[in-house]
PyMOL commands that place a pseudoatom at each C-alpha (Angstrom):
pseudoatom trace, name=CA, resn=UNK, resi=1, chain=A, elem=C, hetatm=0, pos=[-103.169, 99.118, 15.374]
pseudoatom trace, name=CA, resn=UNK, resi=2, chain=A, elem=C, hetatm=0, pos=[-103.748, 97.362, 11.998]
pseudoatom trace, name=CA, resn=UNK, resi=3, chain=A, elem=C, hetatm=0, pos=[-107.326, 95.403, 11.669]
pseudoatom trace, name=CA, resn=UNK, resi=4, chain=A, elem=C, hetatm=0, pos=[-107.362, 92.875, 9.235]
pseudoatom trace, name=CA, resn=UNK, resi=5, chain=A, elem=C, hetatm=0, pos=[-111.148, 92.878, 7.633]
pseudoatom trace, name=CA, resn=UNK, resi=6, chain=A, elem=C, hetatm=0, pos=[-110.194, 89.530, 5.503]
pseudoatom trace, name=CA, resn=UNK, resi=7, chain=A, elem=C, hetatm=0, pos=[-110.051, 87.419, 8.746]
pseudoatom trace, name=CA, resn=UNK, resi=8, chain=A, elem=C, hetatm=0, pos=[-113.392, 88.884, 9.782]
pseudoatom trace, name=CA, resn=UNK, resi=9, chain=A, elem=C, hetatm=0, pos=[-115.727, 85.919, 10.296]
pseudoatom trace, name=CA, resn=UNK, resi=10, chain=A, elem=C, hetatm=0, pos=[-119.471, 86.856, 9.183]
pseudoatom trace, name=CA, resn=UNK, resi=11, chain=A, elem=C, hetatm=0, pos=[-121.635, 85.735, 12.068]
pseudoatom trace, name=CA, resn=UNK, resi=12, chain=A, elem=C, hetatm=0, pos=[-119.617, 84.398, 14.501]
pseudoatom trace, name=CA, resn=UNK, resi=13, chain=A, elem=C, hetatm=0, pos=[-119.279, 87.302, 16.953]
pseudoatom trace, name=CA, resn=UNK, resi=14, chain=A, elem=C, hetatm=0, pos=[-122.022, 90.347, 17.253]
pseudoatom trace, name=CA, resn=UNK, resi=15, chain=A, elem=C, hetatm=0, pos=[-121.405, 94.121, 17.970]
pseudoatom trace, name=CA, resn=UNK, resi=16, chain=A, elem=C, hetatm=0, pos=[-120.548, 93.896, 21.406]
pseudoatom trace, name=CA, resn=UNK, resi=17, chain=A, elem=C, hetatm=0, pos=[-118.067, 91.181, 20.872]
pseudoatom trace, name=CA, resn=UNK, resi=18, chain=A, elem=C, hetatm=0, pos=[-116.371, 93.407, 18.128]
pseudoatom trace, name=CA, resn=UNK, resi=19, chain=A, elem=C, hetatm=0, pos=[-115.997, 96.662, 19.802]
pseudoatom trace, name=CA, resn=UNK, resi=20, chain=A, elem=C, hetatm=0, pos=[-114.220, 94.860, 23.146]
pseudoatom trace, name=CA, resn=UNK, resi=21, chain=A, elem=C, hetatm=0, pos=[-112.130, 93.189, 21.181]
pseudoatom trace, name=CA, resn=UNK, resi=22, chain=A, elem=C, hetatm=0, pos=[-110.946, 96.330, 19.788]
pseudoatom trace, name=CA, resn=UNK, resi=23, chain=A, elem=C, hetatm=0, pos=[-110.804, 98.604, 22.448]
pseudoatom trace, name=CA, resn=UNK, resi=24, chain=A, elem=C, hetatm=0, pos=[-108.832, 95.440, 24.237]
pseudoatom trace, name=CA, resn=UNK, resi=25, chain=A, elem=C, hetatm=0, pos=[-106.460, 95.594, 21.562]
pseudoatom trace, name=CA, resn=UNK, resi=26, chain=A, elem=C, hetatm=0, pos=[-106.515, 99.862, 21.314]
pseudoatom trace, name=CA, resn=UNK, resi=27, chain=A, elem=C, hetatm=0, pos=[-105.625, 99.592, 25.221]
pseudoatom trace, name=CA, resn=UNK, resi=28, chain=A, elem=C, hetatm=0, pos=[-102.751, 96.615, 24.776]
pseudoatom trace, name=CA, resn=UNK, resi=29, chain=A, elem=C, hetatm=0, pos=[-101.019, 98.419, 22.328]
pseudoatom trace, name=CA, resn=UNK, resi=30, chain=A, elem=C, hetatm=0, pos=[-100.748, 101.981, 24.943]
pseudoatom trace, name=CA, resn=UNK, resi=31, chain=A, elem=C, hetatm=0, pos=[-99.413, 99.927, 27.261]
pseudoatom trace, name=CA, resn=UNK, resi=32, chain=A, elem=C, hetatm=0, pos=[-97.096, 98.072, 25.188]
pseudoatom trace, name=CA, resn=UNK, resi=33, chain=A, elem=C, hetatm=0, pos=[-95.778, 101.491, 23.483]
pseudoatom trace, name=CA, resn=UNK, resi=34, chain=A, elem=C, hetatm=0, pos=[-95.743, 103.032, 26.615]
pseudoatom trace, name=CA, resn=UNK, resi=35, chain=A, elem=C, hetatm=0, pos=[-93.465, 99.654, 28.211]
pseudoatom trace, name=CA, resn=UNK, resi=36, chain=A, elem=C, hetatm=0, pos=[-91.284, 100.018, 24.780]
pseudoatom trace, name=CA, resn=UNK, resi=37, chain=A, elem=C, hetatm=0, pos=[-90.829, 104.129, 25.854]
pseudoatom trace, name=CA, resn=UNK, resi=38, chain=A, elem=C, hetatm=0, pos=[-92.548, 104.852, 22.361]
pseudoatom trace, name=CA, resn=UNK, resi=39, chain=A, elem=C, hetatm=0, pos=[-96.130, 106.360, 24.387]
pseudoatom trace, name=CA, resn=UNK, resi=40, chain=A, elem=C, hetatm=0, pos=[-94.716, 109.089, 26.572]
pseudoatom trace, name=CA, resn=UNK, resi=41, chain=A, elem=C, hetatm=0, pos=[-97.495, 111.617, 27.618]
pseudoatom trace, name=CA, resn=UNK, resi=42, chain=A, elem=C, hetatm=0, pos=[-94.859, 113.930, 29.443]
pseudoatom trace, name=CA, resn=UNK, resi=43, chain=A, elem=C, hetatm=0, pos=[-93.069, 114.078, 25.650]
pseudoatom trace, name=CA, resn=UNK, resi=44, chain=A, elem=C, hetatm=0, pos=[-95.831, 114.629, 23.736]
pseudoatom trace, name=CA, resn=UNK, resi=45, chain=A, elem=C, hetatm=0, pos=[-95.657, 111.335, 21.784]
pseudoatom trace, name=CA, resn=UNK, resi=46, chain=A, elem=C, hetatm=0, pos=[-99.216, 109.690, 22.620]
pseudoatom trace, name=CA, resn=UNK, resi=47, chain=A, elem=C, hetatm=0, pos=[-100.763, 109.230, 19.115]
pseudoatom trace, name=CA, resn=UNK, resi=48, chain=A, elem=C, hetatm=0, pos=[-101.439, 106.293, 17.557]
pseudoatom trace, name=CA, resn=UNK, resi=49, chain=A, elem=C, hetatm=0, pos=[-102.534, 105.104, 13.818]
pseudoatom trace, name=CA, resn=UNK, resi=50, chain=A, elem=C, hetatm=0, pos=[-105.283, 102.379, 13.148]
pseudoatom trace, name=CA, resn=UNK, resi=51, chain=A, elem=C, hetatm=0, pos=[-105.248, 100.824, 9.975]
pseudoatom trace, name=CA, resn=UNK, resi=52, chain=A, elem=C, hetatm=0, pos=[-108.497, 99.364, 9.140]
pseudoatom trace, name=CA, resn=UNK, resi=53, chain=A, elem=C, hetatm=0, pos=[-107.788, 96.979, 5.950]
pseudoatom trace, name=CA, resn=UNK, resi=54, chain=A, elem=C, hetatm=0, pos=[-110.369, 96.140, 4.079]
pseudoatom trace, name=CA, resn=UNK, resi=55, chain=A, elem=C, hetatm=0, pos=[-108.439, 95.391, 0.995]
pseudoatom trace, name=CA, resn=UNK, resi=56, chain=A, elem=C, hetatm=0, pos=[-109.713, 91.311, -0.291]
pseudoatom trace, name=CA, resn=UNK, resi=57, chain=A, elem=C, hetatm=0, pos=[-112.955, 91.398, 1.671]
pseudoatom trace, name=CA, resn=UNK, resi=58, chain=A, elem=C, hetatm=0, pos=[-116.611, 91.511, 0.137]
pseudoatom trace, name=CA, resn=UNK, resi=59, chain=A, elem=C, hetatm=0, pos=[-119.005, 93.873, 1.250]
pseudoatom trace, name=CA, resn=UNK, resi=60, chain=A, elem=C, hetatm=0, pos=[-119.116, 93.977, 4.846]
pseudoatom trace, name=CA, resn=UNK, resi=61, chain=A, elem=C, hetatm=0, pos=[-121.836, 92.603, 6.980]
pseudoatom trace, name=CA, resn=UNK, resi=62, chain=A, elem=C, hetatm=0, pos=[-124.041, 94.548, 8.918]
pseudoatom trace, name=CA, resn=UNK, resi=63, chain=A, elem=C, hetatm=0, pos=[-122.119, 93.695, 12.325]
pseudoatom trace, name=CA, resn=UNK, resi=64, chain=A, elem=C, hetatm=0, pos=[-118.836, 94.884, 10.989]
pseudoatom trace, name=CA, resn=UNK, resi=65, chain=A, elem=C, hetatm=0, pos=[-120.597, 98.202, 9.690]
pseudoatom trace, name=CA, resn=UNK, resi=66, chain=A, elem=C, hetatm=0, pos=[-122.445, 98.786, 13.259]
pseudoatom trace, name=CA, resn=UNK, resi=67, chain=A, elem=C, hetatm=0, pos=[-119.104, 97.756, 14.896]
pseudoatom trace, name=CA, resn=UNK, resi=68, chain=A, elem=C, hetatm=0, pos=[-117.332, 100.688, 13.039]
pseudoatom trace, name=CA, resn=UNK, resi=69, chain=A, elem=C, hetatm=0, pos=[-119.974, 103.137, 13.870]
pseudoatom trace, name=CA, resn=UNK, resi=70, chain=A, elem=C, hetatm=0, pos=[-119.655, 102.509, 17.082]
pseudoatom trace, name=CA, resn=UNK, resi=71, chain=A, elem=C, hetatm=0, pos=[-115.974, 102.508, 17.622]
pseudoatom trace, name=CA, resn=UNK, resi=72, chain=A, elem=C, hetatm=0, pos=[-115.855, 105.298, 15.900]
pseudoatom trace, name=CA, resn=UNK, resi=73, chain=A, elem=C, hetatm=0, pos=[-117.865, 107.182, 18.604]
pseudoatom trace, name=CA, resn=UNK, resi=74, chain=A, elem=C, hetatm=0, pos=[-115.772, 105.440, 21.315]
pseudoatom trace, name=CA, resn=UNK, resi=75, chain=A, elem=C, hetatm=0, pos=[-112.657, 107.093, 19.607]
pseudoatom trace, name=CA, resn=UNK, resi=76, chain=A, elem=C, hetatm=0, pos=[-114.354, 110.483, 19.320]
pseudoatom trace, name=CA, resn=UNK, resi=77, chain=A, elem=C, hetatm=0, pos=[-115.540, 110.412, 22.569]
pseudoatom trace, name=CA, resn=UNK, resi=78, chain=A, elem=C, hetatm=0, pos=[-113.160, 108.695, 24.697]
pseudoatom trace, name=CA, resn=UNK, resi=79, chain=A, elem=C, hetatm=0, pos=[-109.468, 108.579, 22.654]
pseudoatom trace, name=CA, resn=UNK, resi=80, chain=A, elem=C, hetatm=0, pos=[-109.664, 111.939, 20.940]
pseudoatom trace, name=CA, resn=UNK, resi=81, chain=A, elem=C, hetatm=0, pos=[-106.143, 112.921, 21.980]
pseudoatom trace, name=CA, resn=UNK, resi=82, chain=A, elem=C, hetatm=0, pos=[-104.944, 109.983, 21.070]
pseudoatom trace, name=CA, resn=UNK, resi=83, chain=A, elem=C, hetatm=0, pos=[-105.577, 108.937, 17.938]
pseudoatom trace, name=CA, resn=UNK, resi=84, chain=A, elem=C, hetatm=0, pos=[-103.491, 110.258, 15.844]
pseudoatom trace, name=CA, resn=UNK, resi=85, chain=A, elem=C, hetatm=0, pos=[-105.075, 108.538, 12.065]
pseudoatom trace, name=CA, resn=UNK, resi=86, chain=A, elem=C, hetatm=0, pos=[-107.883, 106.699, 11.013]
pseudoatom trace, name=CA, resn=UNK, resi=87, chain=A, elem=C, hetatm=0, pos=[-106.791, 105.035, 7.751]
pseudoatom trace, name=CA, resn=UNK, resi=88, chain=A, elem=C, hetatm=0, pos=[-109.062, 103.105, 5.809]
pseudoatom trace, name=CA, resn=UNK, resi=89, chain=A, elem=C, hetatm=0, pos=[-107.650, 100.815, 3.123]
pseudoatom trace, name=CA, resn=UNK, resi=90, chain=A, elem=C, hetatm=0, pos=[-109.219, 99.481, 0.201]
pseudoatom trace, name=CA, resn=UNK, resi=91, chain=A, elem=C, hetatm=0, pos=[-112.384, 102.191, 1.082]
pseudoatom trace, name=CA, resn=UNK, resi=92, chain=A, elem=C, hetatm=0, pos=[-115.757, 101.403, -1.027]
pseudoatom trace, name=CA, resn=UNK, resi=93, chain=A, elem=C, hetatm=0, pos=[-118.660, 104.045, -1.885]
pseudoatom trace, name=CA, resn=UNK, resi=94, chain=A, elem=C, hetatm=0, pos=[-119.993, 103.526, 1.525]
pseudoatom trace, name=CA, resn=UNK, resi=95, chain=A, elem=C, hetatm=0, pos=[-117.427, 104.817, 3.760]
pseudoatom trace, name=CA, resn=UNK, resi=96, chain=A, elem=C, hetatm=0, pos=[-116.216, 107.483, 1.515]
pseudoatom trace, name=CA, resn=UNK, resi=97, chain=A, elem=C, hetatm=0, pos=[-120.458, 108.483, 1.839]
pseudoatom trace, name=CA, resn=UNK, resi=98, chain=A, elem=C, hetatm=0, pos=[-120.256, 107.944, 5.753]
pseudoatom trace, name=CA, resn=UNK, resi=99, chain=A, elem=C, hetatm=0, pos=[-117.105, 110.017, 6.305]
pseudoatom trace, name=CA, resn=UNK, resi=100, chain=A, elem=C, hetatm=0, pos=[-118.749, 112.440, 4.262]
pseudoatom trace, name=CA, resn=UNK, resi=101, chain=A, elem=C, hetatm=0, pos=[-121.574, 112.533, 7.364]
pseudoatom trace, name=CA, resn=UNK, resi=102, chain=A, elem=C, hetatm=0, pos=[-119.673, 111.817, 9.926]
pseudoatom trace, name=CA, resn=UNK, resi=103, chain=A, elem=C, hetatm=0, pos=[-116.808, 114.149, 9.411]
pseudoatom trace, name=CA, resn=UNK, resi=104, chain=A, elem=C, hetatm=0, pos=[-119.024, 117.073, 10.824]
pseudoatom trace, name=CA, resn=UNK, resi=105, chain=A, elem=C, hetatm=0, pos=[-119.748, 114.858, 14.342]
pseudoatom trace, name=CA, resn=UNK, resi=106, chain=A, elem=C, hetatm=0, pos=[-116.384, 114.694, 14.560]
pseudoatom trace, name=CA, resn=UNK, resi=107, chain=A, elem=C, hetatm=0, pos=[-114.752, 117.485, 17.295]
pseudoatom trace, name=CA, resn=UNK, resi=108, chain=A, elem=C, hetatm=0, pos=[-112.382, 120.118, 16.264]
pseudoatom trace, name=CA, resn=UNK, resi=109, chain=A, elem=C, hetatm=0, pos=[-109.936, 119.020, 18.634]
pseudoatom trace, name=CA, resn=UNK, resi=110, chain=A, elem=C, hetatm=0, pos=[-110.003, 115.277, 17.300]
for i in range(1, 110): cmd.bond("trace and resi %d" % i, "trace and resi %d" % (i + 1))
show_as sticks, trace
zoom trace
């Protein structure tokens, strides 16, 4: 899954809005790999990578911040077999600091 943070509109969708969209998107893409034979939980193969791109964007707004808290929960919580890597391009001082807290929140397992 590869977000694109340079398309990100400021203001024009909230929290909520966000974190459907992706988990819409984080759902699509299982059931496309899994059409395309590449998601096979009997094989083993069930990870996936997001690549969050922040590479050409400003600082990010306060809904895009919340919106990344919270999915990152929902992927803790509810996806931790399944995601495979987080990758965050084009990382500032803030989410180098806020993997620094939240790497200790995050299970063993994940």
């Amino acid at each position: 899954m590869y977000i694109r943070m340079k398309y990100h509109a400021i203001g024009l969708v909230n929290v909520e809005q966000n974190v459907k969209y992706l988990l819409f998107m984080l759902e699509k893409g299982r059931k496309l790999a899994t059409e395309l034979g590449t998601f096979d939980n009997d094989l083993g193969t069930h990870q996936i990578t997001i690549i969050y791109d922040r590479r050409e964007v400003a600082e990010s707004d306060s809904v895009s911040k919340e919106t990344m808290k919270q999915v990152t929960t929902l992927l803790n919580d509810y996806y931790p077999e399944i995601l495979g890597e987080f990758l965050v391009l084009g990382a500032n001082m803030f989410y180098r600091a806020m993997w620094q807290v939240i790497k200790f929140f995050v299970s063993k397992r994940t």
